[in-house]
C-alpha positions as CSV (number, residue, x, y, z in Angstrom):
1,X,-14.7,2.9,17.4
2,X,-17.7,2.4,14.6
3,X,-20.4,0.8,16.0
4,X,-22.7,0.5,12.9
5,X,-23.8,-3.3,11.8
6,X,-20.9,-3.0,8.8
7,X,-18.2,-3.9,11.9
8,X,-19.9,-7.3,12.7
9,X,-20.4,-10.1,10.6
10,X,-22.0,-9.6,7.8
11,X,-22.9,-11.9,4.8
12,X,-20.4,-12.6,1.8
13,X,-23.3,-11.1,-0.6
14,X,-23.4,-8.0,1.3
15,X,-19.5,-7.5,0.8
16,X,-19.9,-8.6,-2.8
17,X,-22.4,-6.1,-3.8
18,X,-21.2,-3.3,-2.2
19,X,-17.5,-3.9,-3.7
20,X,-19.3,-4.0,-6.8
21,X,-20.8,-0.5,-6.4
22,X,-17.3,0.9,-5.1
23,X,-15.5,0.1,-7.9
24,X,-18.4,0.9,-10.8
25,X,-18.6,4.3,-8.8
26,X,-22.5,4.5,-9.9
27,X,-24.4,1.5,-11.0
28,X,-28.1,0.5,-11.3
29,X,-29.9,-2.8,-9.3
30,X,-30.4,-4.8,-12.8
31,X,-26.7,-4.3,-13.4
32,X,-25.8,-5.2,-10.0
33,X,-27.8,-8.5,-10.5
34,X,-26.2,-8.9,-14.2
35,X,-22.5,-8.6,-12.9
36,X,-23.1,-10.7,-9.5
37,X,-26.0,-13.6,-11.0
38,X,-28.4,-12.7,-8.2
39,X,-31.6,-12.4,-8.3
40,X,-33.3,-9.1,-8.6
41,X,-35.3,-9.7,-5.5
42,X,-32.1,-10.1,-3.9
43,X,-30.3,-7.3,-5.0
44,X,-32.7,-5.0,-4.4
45,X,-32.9,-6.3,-0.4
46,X,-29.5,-5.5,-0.6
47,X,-29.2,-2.4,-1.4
48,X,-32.0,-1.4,0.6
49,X,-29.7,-3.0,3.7
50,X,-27.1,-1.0,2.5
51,X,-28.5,2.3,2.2
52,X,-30.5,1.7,5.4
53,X,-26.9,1.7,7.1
54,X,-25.9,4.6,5.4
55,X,-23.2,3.5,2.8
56,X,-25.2,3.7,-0.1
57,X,-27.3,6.3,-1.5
58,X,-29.3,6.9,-5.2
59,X,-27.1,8.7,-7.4
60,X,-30.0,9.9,-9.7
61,X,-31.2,8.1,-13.3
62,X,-28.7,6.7,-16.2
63,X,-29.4,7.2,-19.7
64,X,-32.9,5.9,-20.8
65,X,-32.5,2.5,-23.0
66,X,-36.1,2.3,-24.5
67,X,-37.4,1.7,-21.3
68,X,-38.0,4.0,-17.9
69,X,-34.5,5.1,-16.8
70,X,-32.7,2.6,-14.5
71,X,-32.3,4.8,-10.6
72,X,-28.6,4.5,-9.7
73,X,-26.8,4.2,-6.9
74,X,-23.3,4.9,-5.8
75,X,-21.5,4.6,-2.4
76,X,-21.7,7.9,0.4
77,X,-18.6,8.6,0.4
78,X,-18.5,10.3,3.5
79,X,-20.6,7.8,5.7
80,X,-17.2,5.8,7.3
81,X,-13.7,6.5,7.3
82,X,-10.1,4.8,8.1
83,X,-6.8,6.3,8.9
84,X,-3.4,5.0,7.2
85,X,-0.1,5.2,8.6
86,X,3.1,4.4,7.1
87,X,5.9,3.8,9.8
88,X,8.8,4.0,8.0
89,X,12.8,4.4,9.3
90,X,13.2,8.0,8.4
91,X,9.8,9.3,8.1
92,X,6.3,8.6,9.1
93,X,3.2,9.5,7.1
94,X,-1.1,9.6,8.0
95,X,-3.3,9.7,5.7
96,X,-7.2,9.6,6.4
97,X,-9.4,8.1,3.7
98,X,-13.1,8.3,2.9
99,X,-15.1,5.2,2.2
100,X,-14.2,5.2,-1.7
101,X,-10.8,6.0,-0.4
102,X,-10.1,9.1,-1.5
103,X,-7.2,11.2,1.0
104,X,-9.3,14.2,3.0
105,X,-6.5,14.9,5.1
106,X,-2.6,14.1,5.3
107,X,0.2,14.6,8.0
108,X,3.9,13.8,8.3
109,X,6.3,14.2,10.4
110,X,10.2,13.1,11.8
111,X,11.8,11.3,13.9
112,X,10.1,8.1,15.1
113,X,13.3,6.2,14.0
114,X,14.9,7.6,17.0
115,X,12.5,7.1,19.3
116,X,11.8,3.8,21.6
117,X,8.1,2.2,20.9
118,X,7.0,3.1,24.3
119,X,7.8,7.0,23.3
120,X,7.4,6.9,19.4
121,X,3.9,5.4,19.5
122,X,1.9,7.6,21.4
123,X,3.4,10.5,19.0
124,X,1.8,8.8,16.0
125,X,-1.6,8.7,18.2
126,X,-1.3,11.8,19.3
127,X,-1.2,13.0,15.1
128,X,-3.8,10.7,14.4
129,X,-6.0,12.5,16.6
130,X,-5.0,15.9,15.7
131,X,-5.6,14.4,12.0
132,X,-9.0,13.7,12.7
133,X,-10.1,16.8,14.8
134,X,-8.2,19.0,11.7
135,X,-10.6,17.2,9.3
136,X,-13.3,17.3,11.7
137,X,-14.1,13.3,10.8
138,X,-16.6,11.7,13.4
139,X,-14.4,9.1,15.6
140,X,-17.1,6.9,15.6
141,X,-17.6,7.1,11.9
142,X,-14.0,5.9,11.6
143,X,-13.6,2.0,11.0
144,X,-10.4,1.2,12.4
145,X,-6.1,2.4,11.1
146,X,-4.0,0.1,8.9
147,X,-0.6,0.3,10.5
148,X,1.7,-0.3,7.4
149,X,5.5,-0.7,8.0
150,X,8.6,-3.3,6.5
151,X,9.0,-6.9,7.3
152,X,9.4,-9.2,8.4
153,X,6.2,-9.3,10.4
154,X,3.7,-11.4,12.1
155,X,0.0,-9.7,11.0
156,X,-2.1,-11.8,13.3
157,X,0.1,-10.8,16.7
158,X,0.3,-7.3,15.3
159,X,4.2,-7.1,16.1
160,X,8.0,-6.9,13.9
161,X,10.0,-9.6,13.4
162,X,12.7,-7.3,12.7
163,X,15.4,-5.2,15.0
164,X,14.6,-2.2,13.3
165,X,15.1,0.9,13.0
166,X,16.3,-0.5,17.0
167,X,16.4,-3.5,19.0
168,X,13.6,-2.3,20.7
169,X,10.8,-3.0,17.9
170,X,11.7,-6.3,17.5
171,X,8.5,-8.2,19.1
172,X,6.9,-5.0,20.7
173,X,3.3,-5.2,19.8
174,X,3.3,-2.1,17.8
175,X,-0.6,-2.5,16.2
176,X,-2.1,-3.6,20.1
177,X,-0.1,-0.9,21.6
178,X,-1.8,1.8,19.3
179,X,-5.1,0.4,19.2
180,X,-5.0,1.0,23.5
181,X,-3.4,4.8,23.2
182,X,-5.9,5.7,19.8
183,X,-9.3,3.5,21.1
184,X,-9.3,2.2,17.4
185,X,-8.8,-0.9,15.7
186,X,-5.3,-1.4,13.9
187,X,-3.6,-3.4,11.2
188,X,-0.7,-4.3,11.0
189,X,0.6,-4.8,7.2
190,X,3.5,-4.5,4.9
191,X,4.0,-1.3,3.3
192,X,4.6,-2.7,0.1
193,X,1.5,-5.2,-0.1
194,X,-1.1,-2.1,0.9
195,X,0.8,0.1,-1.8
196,X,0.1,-2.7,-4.2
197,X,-3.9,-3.1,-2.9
198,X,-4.0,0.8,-2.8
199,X,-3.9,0.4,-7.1
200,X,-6.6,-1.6,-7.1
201,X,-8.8,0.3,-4.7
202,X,-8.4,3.4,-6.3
203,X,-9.8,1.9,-9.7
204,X,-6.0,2.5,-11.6
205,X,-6.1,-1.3,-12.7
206,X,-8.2,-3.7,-14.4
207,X,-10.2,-5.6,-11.7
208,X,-9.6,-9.1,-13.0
209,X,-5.2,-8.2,-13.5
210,X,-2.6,-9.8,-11.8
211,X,-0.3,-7.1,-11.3
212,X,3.0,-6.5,-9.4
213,X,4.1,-3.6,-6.9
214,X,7.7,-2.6,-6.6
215,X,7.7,-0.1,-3.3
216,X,11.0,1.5,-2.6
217,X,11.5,4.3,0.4
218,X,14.0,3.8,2.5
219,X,14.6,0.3,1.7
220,X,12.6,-2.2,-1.6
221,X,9.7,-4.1,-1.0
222,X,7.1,-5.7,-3.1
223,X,3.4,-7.2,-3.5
224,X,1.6,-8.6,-5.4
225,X,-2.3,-8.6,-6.4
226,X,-4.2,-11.2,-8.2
227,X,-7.9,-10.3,-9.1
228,X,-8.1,-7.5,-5.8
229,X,-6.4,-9.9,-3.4
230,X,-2.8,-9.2,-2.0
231,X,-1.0,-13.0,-2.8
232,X,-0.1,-13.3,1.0
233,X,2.1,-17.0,1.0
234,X,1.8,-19.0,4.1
235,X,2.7,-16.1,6.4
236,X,2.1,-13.1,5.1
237,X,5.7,-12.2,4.1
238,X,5.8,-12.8,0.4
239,X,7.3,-11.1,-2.3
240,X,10.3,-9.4,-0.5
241,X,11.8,-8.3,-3.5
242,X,14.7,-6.4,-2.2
243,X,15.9,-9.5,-0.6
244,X,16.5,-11.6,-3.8
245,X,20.0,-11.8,-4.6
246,X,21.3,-10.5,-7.5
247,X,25.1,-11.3,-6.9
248,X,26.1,-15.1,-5.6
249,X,29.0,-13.6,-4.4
250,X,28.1,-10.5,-2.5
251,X,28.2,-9.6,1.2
252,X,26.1,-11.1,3.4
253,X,23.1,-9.1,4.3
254,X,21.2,-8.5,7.8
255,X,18.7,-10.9,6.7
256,X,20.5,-13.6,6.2
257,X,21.1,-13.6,2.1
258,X,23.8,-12.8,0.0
259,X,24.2,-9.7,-2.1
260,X,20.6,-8.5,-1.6
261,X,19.2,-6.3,-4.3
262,X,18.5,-3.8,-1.8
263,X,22.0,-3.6,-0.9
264,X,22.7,-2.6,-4.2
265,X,20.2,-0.9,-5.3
266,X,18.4,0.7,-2.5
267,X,18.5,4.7,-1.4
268,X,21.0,3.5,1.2
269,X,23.2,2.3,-0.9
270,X,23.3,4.6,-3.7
271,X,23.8,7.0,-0.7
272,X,26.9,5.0,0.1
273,X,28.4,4.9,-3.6
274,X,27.9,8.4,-4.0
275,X,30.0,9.6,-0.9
276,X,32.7,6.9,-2.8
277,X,32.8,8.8,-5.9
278,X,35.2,11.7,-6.5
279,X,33.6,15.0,-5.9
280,X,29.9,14.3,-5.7
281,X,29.3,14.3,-2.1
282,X,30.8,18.0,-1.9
283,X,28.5,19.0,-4.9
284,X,25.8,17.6,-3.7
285,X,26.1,18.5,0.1
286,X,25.8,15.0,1.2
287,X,26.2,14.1,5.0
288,X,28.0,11.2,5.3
289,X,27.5,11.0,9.2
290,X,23.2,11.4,8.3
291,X,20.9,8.1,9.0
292,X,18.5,9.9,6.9
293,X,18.4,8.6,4.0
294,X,15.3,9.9,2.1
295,X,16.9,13.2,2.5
296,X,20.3,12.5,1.1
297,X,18.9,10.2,-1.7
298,X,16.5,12.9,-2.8
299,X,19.4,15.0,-3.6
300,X,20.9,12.3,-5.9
301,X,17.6,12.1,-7.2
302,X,17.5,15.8,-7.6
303,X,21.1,15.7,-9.6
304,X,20.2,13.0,-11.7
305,X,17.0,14.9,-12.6
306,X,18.9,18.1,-13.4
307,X,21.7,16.0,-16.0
308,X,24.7,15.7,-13.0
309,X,26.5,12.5,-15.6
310,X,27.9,10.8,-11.8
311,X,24.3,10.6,-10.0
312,X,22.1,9.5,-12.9
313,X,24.5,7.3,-13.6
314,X,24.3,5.5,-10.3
315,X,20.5,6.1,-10.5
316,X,20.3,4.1,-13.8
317,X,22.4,1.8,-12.6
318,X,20.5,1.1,-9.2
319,X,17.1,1.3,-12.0
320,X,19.0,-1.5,-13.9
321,X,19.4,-3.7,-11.0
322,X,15.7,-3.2,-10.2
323,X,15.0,-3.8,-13.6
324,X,16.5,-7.3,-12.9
325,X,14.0,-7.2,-10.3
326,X,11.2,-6.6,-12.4
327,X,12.2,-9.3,-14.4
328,X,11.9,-11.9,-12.1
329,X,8.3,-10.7,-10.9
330,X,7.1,-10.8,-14.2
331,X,8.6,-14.5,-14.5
332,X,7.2,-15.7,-11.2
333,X,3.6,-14.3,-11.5
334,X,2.9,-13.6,-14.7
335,X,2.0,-10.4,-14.4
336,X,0.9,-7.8,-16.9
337,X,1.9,-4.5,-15.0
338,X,4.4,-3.6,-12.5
339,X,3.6,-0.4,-10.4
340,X,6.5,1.8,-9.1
341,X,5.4,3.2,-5.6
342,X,6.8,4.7,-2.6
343,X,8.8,8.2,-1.8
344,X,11.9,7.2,-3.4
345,X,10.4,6.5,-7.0
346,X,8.6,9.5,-6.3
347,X,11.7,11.7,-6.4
348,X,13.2,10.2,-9.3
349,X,10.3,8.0,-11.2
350,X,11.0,9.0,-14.9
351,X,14.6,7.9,-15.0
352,X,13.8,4.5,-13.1
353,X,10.4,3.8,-15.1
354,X,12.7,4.3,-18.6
355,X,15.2,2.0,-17.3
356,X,13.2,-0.9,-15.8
357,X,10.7,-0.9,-18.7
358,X,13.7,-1.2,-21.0
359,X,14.8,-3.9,-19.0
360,X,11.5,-5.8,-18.6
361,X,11.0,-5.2,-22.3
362,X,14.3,-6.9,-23.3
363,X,14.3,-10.1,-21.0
364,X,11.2,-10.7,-19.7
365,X,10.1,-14.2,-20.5
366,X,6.7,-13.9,-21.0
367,X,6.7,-10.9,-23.7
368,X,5.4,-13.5,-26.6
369,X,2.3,-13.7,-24.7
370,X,1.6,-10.2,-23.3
371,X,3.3,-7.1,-22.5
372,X,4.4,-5.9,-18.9
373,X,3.7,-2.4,-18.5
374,X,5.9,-0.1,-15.8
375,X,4.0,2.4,-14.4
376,X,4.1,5.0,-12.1
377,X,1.8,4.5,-8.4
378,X,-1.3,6.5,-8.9
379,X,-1.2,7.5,-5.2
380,X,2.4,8.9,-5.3
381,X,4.7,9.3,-2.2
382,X,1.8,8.5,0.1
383,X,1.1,5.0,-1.8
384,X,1.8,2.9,1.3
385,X,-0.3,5.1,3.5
386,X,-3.3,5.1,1.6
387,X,-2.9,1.3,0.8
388,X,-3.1,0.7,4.4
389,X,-6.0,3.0,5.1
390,X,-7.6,0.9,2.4
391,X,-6.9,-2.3,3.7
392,X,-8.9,-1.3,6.4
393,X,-11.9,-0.6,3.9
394,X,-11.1,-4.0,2.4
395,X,-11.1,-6.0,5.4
396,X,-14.0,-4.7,7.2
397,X,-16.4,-3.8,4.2
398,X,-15.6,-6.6,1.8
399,X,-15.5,-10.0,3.0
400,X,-16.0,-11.5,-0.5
401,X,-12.8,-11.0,-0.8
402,X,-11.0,-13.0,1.8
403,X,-8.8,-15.6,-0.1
404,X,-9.7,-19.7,1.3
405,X,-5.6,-19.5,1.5
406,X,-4.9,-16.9,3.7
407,X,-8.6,-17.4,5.7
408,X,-10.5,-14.7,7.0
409,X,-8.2,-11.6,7.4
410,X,-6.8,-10.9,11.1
411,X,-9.1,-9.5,14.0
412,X,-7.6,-5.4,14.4
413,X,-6.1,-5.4,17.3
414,X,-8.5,-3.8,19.8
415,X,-11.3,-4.9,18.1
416,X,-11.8,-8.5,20.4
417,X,-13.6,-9.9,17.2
418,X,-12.7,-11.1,13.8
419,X,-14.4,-9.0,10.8
């Protein structure tokens, strides 16, 4: 576990200037203390705090403006790490990050769905730490792993609220559980909301945007981020996009709604419609006995890429019903893009970006005032794993940006402190 003074307490300012430094990638002191209104006494105390832990270093002169150069700084990337892991049904995926995070190493792997917690947890530790010998990253260098899965879920207890992919899950205190086996801090969060934060940390959107994350895998999730900060609602479990309902008369889903857009739309369900129509499974070699379906959705995806009429037509049409989707983020948040992440876009992203901007661009409410953009994740399949690695960053290295809503974010489990 990182024992450096960035894992206790530290001072809002501290947080403040150092996200500040993160996101302008190089910037001098009198810019610092332009963009936060410190002093310059202040700023440069900092800084020198900051270096003197090892986070920041000088990243030479900027351009001369009449005057002696201004030194600039930036952050050292390699001084601290994190590790993100997506837990999905099908498929589980580690990234490990550095501290602007940037992916120096990636792993994946099978099979967790059809394992018990007990058994499939200790596998994902077991990668972790070959993930981190591979890369040769110093353990104690690395600040803790976000553990990013669906919802419903309780952050703070670090446990599922949901009976999936088995019974089993339901409660099990996945994030304490791993923290034990891996001697790390973990955090637990939803794979859509650290896809969404994962956009923002990477520098692909304005800082000061309210923008919207539509995450689809195995099933649809969604997040959304208002000047850096994931909107988190009174438990954490907002924005569940793929259980709004798009048919008042639809089947009832597992969550208690009727006709859930995910039931429709989802890589589960356009697995289901195209073992219905005539012919397409045989052409496309579908299993209609398989739970995976990543696997069989990709080759729908695949189809639809190549001009096979019966697959992109149920793609557009589960793009349309996402579209509707879209929609009502836009109308709810007022946001000015939506970003399309996860490994199910991935496969088929230009035929679902056409159809949902078309969409958004033809009944969005708010299109007098601004346009909604549809855009493509900037961290691809691995969106959700990164985003959680981040969250990580976030939590533990800016504290400016804990929201007076959702109060300071949840102590890792394993860590016996809050950050």
């Amino acid at each position: 576990m990182a024992t450096s003074p960035i894992w206790a307490s530290r001072p809002r300012t501290r947080g403040l200037v150092l996200d500040l430094i993160r996101a302008a990638r190089t910037i001098s002191r009198v810019e610092l203390a332009t963009a936060t209104g410190l002093t310059g006494a202040t700023i440069s105390e900092v800084v020198r705090e900051l270096m003197g832990d090892g986070l920041v270093v000088e990243a030479g002169r900027g351009a001369s403006t009449g005057g002696k150069p201004r030194t600039l700084v930036q952050l050292n990337r390699l001084a601290r790490y994190s590790v993100g892991v997506q837990l999905e049904r099908n498929i589980c995926v580690i990234v490990v990050v550095d501290l602007a995070g940037r992916p120096v190493a990636r792993t994946s792997f099978q099979g967790v769905a059809a394992m018990p917690p007990e058994q499939a947890l200790p596998r994902v530790a077991a990668q972790v730490d070959a993930l981190l010998a591979t890369a040769a990253v110093d353990r104690d260098k690395v600040l803790g792993v976000g553990l990013v899965s669906y919802g419903p879920q309780d952050r703070r207890a670090g446990v599922l609220l949901t009976p999936q992919p088995t019974d089993q899950w339901l409660r099990h205190p996945v994030a304490g559980r791993l923290a034990e086996t891996l001697g790390l801090p973990v955090l637990l969060d939803n794979d859509a909301a650290a896809a969404a934060i994962g956009e923002y940390w990477m520098g692909a959107v304005d800082p000061g945007s309210t923008y919207g994350c539509i995450y689809m895998a195995t099933g649809i999730g969604g997040g959304v981020v208002v000047a850096g900060e994931v909107y988190r609602g009174s438990s954490s479990n907002s924005v569940e996009i793929g259980h709004i309902s798009i048919d008042v008369n639809g089947d009832q889903c597992p969550c208690g709604n009727i006709g859930c857009l995910e039931n429709y739309a989802g890589p589960a369900a356009l697995v289901r419609q195209a073992i219905a129509t005539p012919g397409l499974a045989q052409r496309l070699a579908l299993d209609p006995a398989s739970a995976d379906f990543l696997t069989e959705f990709a080759r729908i995806a695949a189809a639809a890429n190549a001009g096979d009429p019966a697959a992109r037509s149920l793609v557009e049409q589960s793009a349309r019903y996402i579209g509707c989707a879209a929609v009502t983020m836009a109308s709810l948040f007022d946001v000015d893009r939506i970003v399309l992440a996860g490994t199910s876009f991935a496969v088929a992203g230009s035929i679902y970006q056409t159809v949902i901007q078309q969409e958004v661009d033809r009944r969005t409410f708010i299109k007098r005032a601004h346009p909604v953009r549809v855009v493509p994740s900037v961290n691809g399949s691995d969106a959700a794993a990164i985003g959680g690695a981040v969250l990580v960053l976030q939590s533990e290295l800016t504290p400016a940006h804990s929201r007076p809503d959702d109060g300071v974010p949840p102590a890792p489990a394993g860590t016996g402190e809050a950050p």
